[in-house]
Phi, psi and omega in degrees: 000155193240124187257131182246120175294135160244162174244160154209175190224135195256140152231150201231127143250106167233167177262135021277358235275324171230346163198168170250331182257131177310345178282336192292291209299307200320313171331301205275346155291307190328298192300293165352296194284325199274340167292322185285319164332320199271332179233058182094151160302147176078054159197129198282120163201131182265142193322134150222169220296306178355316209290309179295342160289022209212196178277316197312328209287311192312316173301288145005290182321257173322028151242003186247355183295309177295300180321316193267004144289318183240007142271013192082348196291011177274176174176159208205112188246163201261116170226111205314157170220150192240169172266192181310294166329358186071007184303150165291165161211351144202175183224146186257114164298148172232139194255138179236178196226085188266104194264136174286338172250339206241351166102200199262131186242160192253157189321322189332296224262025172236321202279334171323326193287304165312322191297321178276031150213188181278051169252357165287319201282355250223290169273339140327330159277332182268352198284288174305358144286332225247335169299332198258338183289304191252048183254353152276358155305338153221088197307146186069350175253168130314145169253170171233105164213182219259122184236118207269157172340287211308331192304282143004336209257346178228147178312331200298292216310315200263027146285322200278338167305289184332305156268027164224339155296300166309314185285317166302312164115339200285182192256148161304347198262359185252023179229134128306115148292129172242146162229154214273156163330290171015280206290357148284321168284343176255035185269113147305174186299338187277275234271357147278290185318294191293357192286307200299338178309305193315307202296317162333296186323314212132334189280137167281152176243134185241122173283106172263162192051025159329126149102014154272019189213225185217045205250113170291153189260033176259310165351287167319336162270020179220023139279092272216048163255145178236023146234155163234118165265104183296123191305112167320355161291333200250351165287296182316290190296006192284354191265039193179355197196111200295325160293340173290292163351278196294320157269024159306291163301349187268294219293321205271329201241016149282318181303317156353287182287304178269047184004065173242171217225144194246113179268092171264143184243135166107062213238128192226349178223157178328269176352270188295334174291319208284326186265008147303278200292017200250326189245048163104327157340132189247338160242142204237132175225137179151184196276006162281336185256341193169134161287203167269102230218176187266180210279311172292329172301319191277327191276354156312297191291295151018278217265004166282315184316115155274282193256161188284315160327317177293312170312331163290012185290000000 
């Protein structure tokens, strides 16, 4: 027999003591484990709060983030959006992360991370390919997805639309763009020119997380948008809080006049969709019509959907 030496290398997290949920502690092993790696074999180390102060933690992200775009582990789920009637009418892709140890992680905790390298652009392109693939699973709506600043800040997003609407075959008229409030009041004259490029192309653009920032509603005519998505803080309170209410309705009969179509989002109960749409809202998104589910579950529900109730199975 041929004797092989091994080694092994330890990371250490527990609980409750550095997280409480297993997708967390896993994390903070990972890291643990990628410090012993970085500094010889055989060798145990248990986590501290340092490791997250520094770069390493970022790096970690981003060396398993690349990894996982060209090993498949993205994956991009559907979530309906509806007319008065509960019809679907598009739907907003989400992008998730089916991490092989830590499970499904939500954008929250990567894309910030993406944003400070080219690994945003990376997956902003595959978010729009995997859009383009499965936008014929649901005929007659729009997809929606999502484009971040840093994206925005360079001339490639409308090239890279431009060539994968070609390559793909499909029309700009069959996406919605969405951009955050953020990203809008903080827009230079360049990421208005590409907004306005996209729109050329053909794509509608939606101002997402109304009323979290500070985009004024004088603001709103010189944005090169056609839906405004109202921020789930102003939804929640309309059955109970008279400023949400007026400005719900001021925001509803401006929109109107500027033939922009009014998005509430986050709408979880009877009770706020009927009063969402009362006061004017011409489309509804939330876990009352549907979660975010993967591309045959939602389109099941498609094609199933009447009333909105029916959308939560």
């Amino acid at each position: 027999g041929k004797i092989i030496p091994l080694s092994i290398s330890v990371g250490v997290a527990l609980a409750p003591l550095h997280a409480s949920n297993a997708t967390e502690l896993m994390l903070l092993a990972d890291l643990a484990l990628y410090e012993s790696k970085a500094g010889g074999r055989g060798r145990v180390t248990v986590f501290d709060e340092e490791m997250l102060s520094d770069k390493r933690y970022r790096r970690l992200v981003e060396r398993e983030l690349r990894a996982a775009i060209y090993l498949g582990e993205l994956e991009l789920h559907y979530q309906p959006i509806v007319d008065p009637e509960g019809s679907v009418d598009a739907l907003e892709g989400l992008i998730r992360w089916r991490h092989p140890v830590r499970g499904l992680i939500s954008p929250a905790e990567f894309i910030p991370i993406a944003e400070r390298s080219t690994l945003i652009d990376m997956i902003g392109e595959w978010v729009f390919k995997r859009a383009c693939a499965d936008v014929g699973h649901f005929p007659g709506r729009r997809i929606s997805i999502n484009v971040s600043g840093e994206q925005l800040k360079r001339d490639e997003i409308v090239m890279m639309c431009d060539r994968v609407l070609r390559e793909t075959g499909r029309s700009a008229s069959q996406f919605i763009v969405e951009i955050t409030e953020t990203v809008a009041t903080a827009a230079t004259p360049e990421v208005l020119r590409r907004l306005e490029a996209l729109r050329g192309l053909g794509f509608h653009i939606a101002l997402d997380d109304f009323g979290t920032g500070h985009c004024g509603f004088n603001y709103l005519k010189s944005l090169p948008i056609d839906s405004i998505k109202i921020d789930r803080s102003y939804i929640r309170s309309l059955a109970h809080d008279q400023v949400a209410q007026i400005f719900v309705s001021a925001l509803a009969q401006i929109a109107r006049i500027q033939e922009i179509a009014i998005v509430a989002e986050g709408v979880e109960t009877a009770q706020e969709f009927t009063l969402a749409r009362a006061a004017g809202c011409s489309r509804f998104q939330g876990y009352f019509f549907g979660k975010p589910a993967p591309r045959d579950r939602a389109s099941a529900l498609c094609a199933a959907a009447r009333e909105p109730l029916a959308l939560t199975a």
